[in-house]
SEROMAR-493502 format. One record per residue (C-alpha): x, y, z; residue in one letter. Coordinates in steps of 0.2 Angstrom, whole numbers, plus 5000, padded with zeros to 4 digits. Layout:
BEGIN
XYZA
...
END
This chain:
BEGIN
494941744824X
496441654831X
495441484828X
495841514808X
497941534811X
497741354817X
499141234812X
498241094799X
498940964807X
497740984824X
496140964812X
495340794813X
495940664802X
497540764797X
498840754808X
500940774806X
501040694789X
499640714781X
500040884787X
501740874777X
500940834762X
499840954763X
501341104766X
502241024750X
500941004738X
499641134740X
500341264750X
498841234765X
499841284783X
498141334794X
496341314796X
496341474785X
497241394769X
496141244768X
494541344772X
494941444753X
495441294744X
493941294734X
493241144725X
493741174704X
492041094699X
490541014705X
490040834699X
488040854698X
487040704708X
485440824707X
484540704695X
484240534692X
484540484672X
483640354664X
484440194656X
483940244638X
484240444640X
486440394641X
487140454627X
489140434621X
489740594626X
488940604644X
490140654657X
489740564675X
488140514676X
486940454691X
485640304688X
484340234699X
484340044691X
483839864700X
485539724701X
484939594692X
486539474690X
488439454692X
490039364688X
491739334688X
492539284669X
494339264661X
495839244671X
497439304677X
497539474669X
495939464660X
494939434677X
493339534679X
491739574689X
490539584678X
488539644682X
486939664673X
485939814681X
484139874674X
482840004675X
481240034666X
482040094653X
483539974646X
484939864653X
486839924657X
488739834660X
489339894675X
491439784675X
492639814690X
494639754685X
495139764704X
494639724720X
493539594715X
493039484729X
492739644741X
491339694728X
490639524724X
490139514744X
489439684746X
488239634731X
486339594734X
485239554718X
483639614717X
484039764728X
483939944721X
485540034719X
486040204718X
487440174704X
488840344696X
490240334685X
490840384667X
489540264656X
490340204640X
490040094624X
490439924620X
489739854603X
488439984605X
487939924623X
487940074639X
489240024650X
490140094664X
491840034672X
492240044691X
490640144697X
490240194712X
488940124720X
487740124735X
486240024739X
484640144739X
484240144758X
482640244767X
484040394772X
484540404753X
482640394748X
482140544761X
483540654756X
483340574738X
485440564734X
485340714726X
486840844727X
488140934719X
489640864725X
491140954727X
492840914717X
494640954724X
496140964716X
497340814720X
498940774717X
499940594718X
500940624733X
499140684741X
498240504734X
499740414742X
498940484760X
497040434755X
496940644750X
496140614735X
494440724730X
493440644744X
494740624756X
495140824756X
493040834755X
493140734772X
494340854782X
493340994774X
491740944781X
492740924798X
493341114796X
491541174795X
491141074810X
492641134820X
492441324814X
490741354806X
490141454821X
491641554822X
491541644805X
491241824805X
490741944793X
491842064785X
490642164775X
489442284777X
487742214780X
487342374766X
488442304752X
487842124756X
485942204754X
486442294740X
487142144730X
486342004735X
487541934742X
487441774756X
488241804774X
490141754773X
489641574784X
488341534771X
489541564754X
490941464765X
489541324769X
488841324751X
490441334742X
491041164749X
489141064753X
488241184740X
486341134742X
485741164722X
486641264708X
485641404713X
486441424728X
488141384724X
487941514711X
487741654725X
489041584734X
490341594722X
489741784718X
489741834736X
491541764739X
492141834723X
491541994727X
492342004743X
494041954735X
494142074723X
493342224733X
494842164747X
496042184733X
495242364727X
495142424744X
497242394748X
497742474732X
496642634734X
496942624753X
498842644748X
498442774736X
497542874749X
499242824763X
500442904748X
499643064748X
499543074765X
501343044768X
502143084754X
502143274748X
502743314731X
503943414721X
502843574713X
503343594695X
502543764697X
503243844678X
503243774661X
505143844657X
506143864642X
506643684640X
504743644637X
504543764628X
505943784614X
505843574614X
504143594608X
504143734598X
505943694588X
506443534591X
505043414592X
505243294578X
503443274572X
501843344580X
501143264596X
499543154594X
497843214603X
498443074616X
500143124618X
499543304625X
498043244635X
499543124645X
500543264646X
499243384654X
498943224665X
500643254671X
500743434671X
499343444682X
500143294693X
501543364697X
500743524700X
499543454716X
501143454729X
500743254731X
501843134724X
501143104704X
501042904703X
500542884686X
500642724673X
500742774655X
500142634644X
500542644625X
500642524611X
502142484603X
502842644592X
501642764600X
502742884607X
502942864626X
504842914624X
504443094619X
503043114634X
504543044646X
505543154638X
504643334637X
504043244659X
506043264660X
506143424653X
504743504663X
505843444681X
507243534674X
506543684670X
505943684689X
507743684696X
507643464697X
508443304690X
507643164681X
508042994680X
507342854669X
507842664673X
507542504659X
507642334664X
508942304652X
510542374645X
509942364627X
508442454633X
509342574641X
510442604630X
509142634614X
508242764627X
509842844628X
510142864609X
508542904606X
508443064619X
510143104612X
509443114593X
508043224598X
509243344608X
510443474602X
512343424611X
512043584623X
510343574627X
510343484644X
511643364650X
511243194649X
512143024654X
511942824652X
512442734669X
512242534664X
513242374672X
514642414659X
515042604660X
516842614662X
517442674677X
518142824673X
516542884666X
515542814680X
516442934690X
516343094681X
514443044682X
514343004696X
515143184702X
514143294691X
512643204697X
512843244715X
513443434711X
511743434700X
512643484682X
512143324676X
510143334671X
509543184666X
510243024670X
509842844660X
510342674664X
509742514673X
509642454689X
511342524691X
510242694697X
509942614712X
511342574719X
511942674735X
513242764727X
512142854715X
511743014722X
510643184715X
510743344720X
508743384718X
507943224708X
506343274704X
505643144693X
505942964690X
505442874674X
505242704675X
504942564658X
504342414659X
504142434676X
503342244678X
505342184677X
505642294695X
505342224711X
504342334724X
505942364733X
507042414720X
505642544713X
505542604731X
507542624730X
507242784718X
506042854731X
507442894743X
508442964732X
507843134736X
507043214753X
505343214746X
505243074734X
505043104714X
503743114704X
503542924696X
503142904679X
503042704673X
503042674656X
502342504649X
502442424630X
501542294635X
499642324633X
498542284648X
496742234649X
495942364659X
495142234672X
497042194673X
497742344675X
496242414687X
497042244700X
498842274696X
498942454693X
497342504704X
498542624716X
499142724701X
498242844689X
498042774672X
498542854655X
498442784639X
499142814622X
497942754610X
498542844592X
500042814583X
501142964578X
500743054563X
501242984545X
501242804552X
500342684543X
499542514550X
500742364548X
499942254535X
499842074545X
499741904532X
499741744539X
500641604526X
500641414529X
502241324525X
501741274507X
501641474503X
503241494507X
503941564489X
502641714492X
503541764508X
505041754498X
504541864486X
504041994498X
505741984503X
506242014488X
505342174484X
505542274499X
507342244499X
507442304480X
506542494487X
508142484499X
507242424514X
507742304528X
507042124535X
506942034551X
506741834552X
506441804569X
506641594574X
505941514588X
507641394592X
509541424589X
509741254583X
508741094579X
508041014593X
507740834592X
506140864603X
505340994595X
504641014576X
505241204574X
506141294561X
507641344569X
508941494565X
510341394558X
509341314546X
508641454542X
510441544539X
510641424524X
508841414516X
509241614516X
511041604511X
510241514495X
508841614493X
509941794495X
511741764489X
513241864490X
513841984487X
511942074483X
511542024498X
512142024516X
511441954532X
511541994548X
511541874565X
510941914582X
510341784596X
510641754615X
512241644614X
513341754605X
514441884613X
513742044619X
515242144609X
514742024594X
512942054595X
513242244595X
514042244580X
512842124571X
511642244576X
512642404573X
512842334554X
510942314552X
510642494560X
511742564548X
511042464531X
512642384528X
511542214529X
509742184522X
509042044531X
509342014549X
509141834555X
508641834575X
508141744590X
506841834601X
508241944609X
507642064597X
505942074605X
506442264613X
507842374609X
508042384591X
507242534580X
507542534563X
506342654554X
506942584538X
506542414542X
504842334532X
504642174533X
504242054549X
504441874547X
504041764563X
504241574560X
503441454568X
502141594573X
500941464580X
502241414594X
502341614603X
501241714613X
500041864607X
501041984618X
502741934611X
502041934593X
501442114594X
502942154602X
504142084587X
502842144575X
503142304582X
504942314577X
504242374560X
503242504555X
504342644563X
504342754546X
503542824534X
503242674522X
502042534523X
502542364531X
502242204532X
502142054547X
502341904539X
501641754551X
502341584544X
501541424552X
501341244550X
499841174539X
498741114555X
498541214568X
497941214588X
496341284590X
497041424601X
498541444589X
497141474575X
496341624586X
497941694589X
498641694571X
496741764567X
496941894580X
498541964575X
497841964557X
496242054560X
496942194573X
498542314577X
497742384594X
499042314608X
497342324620X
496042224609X
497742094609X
497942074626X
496042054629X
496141894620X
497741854627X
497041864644X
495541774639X
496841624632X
498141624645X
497341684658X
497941834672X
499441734678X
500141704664X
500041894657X
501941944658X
502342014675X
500841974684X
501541824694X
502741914704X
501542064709X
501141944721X
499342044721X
498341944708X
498341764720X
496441744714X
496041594723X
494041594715X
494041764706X
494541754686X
494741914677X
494141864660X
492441794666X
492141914681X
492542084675X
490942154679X
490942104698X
492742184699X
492042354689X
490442334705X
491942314719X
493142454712X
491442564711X
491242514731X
492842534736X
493042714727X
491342774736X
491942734753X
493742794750X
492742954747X
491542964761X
492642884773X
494542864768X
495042824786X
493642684788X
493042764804X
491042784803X
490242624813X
489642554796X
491442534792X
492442504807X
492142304801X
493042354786X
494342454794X
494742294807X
494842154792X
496042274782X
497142314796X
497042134803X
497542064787X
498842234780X
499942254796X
501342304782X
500242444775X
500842584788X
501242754784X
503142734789X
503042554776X
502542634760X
503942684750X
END
């Protein structure tokens, strides 16, 4: 309805500046916004407490109680209001520091007042500073001042315009008013049947003014519902669009590449997972719809060889693959490793990153676009114009999160019908996640680690055990292997109580003195040139302990590296700690993460530590992680832009999403075009509110 594309400034009580404020602060433009900015608690007025019942750690309380006396003692700065209330029950304080002589007139003793604030204790007496209070009139007696009361979140610019909590509750109740008539339904009265789930004008109404907690509960359930099944129904909806539109490449034959790859040259034997991912694809890319497929596997899990034996399956079918990492260290490793696996003859393979050399950049660029040249690495460098294929067939794409819609959609046209898209992820995603960012791709998952591989063995040390993470040290490097110290700072900061890596250089230059023992240095302010040859000495064991910022995080595989050692553990995510435990464990040998942390520790610091301890499993991880941080925070899920959950949380509301993707996926079924009269209210919300998502838009 036009009504809700309002302007905010024409509501009552708003007007130009308020409507500024509004703009700046909390992103509401129209009727619309301000009509989902939900309330992020409820103060509960449903019941009266007694005097004696108050304990100290009450939150806000309501009180029926009888004024009994009042008075203004101390002066200056030390001037107060001071009144003794009763009940039945006891006698409580209630103090005012400001606006004194406004409050002393409004007072009336002996009359029955309807008194709520934060209560308090003062030499062991109940007290309560600055209530609010209302004398206890007929109206308040019928309707008995019993609510739930909604509470908005304010900012200091918005209290500056009298937009605090109940000023925003004001122009709320004057929305309703204006528009309360003119909200329609945008679900099927079946799934509101089927559910339980109030009519859209009652969930609005009860959401803001709930009438018990009851009530409010089924409101908040109806409008997370609809949220997540709106979410649901545009990613299947432009599942459905893409196999409309986009036809795919047949990969009709499994070839001679495959084929002598896997019998000859496979470098240990796939995992159970491994093959059911690549029968995934195989059967993909053998439909003749574009394959949009996200390949989820932990860290070390092998997701390079399924890419790899994905690219060799397009080539044995007369195509070119592509794989694109959002950096050039990661590019660059994916190229080495693909290298290693490959006889020099085998396929012809390049890396295209931000510094290939111009000369080489054409030859590549050459043999690309004649087709000699079957595999190409590199960054975003892939997508620029002057890339051309001959016949790409498949694009691999890692870490995919770091790529923005359009540059992904860049790869697309690089061929007459688009490739294949394989995306790779590292970083484990909780299914209810991935089911709201991924929910238009099919899902694989690599749950086994390759053969021969044995669990990292995790230990978590406090400062004062520091001697033992030494002699860990010690004994690894004596077998010949290799250890990474991983430092939250560069250097001290004057603000933050964290170990920092030039410290650290010094403590270890002690501990592990020349010439036994070399050290290697790698963090973000060196060099690039200076950082690759840091890094080329560790690769090649000519130093035994390298000392690193976080920049080793991705990009560095040393099988002969054992040991782990993450100071200041407390201080870094659960994703990014499984990501740099995951620099270990890459061969045959046991290994070790070493967590070193402070003596006390933050309560969710604790669980985090506890959880890296207790569990290797990248998905068991980001379960907690999500739990902790929350959706927005998981890496990548801020700029999807699709996860704006303005009531929905995906930690506590898993099972309404698993209800709405179960929906949604039974009408894309039965009625993919949204045709049938039952759906046709579906069809005109998605289309009033997904103009992009047009057949000639997706790509």
């Amino acid at each position: 309805m036009q009504i809700f594309n309002t302007p905010i400034e024409y509501l009552k009580g708003v007007g130009p500046q308020r409507a500024e404020v509004l703009k700046k602060e909390i992103g509401v433009f129209t009727y619309q916004d301000l009509l989902h900015y939900y309330p992020f608690r409820y103060i509960d007025k449903t019941r009266y407490y007694k005097i004696n019942e108050i304990g100290f750690d009450f939150p806000l309380v309501q009180i029926l109680v009888r004024l009994k006396s009042f008075e203004v003692i101390g002066e200056k700065q030390s001037k107060r209001l001071v009144a003794r209330v009763v009940d039945e029950t006891g006698e409580l304080e209630l103090v005012w520091f400001k606006g004194l002589k406004w409050i002393e007139k409004t007072l009336k003793i002996n009359h029955l007042y309807v008194v709520f604030g934060k209560p308090t204790f003062f030499n062991g007496k109940p007290q309560m500073a600055h209530p609010e209070m209302e004398l206890f009139s007929k109206e308040s007696k019928e309707r008995g001042n019993l609510s739930l009361q909604p509470v908005y979140s304010s900012t200091e610019k918005l209290k500056q315009f009298s937009l605090d909590s109940k000023g925003i509750q004001k122009l709320m109740s004057n929305l309703l008013d204006t528009v309360f008539s003119e909200i329609e339904e945008v679900l099927p009265s079946y799934i509101l049947e089927k559910y339980k789930l109030l009519s859209r004008r009652d969930a609005l109404l009860q959401i803001h003014f709930p009438t018990n907690s009851t009530v409010l509960s089924r409101a908040q359930a109806t409008l997370k519902f609809e949220e997540l099944f709106f979410i649901q129904l545009k990613l299947l909806k432009i599942k459905h669009l893409r196999t409309l539109k986009f036809k795919g490449n047949v990969f009709a034959t499994v070839g001679n590449k495959f084929n002598y790859f896997y019998e000859n040259l496979l470098p240990f034997q796939l995992t159970g997972a491994q093959k059911r991912v690549l029968k995934e694809i195989r059967f993909d890319s053998q439909k003749g719809i574009q394959m949009n497929r996200l390949v989820q596997g932990d860290v070390g899990s092998g997701k390079t060889v399924v890419a790899l034996m994905s690219m060799l399956l397009a080539i044995d079918n007369g195509f070119q693959a592509c794989m694109m990492a959002p950096t050039e260290i990661l590019a660059t490793q994916h190229y080495a490793s693909i290298k290693s696996m490959l006889p020099d003859d085998f396929v012809n393979i390049a890396l295209l990153t931000g510094s290939t050399k111009k000369k080489d950049r054409k030859k590549i660029l050459e043999d690309l676009v004649i087709g000699t040249l079957n595999i190409l690495v590199g960054t975003h460098a892939l997508i620029e114009e002057t890339v051309v294929f001959k016949h790409l067939g498949l694009a691999v794409i890692d870490e995919q999160h770091r790529f923005g819609v359009e540059q992904r959609a860049k790869l697309w046209k690089k061929n007459l019908i688009p490739p294949h898209v394989l995306v790779m992820t590292a970083t484990p995603i909780p299914r209810t996640l991935a089911m709201s960012l991924y929910g238009d791709l099919d899902v694989s998952v690599i749950n086994e680690l390759p053969a021969g591989r044995k669990p990292i063995q995790t230990i978590h040390l406090y400062e004062n055990q520091r001697l033992r993470m030494f002699g860990y040290m010690r004994r690894e490097i004596a077998k010949g292997r290799q250890v990474y110290v991983v430092y939250p700072l560069i250097q001290e900061s004057a603000k933050l109580d964290l170990k920092n890596l030039q410290d650290g250089i010094e403590v270890l230059s002690r501990e592990f003195p020349l010439p036994q023992y070399k050290i290697s240095i790698v963090h973000g302010q060196l060099k690039p040139d200076e950082k690759e040859f840091e890094m080329q000495r560790f690769i090649k064991g000519q130093t035994q302990i390298m000392v690193a910022t976080t920049v080793i995080e991705v990009g560095v595989n040393v099988p002969n590296a054992s040991v782990m050692i993450i100071e200041n553990a407390e201080r870094f995510g659960l994703s990014q700690l499984h990501q740099l435990r995951g620099r270990v464990g890459r061969g045959s040998e046991q290994s070790f993460c070493i967590l070193m942390s402070k003596d006390k520790l933050s309560k969710e610091g604790k669980v985090r530590l506890e959880t890296m301890v207790k569990t290797n499993d990248g998905f068991e991880i980001s379960e907690v992680d999500l739990q902790l941080r929350g959706p927005g925070d998981i890496e990548g899920t801020q700029q999807s832009g699709i996860l704006d959950l303005k009531l929905a949380d995906l930690t506590q509301d898993q099972n309404i999403l698993h209800e709405a993707r179960k929906t949604v996926l039974e009408i894309m079924e039965a009625d993919p075009e949204l045709q049938n009269a039952e759906h046709q209210i579906l069809g005109n919300f998605f289309h009033k509110h997904n103009t992009g998502i047009t057949l000639d838009k997706i790509s």
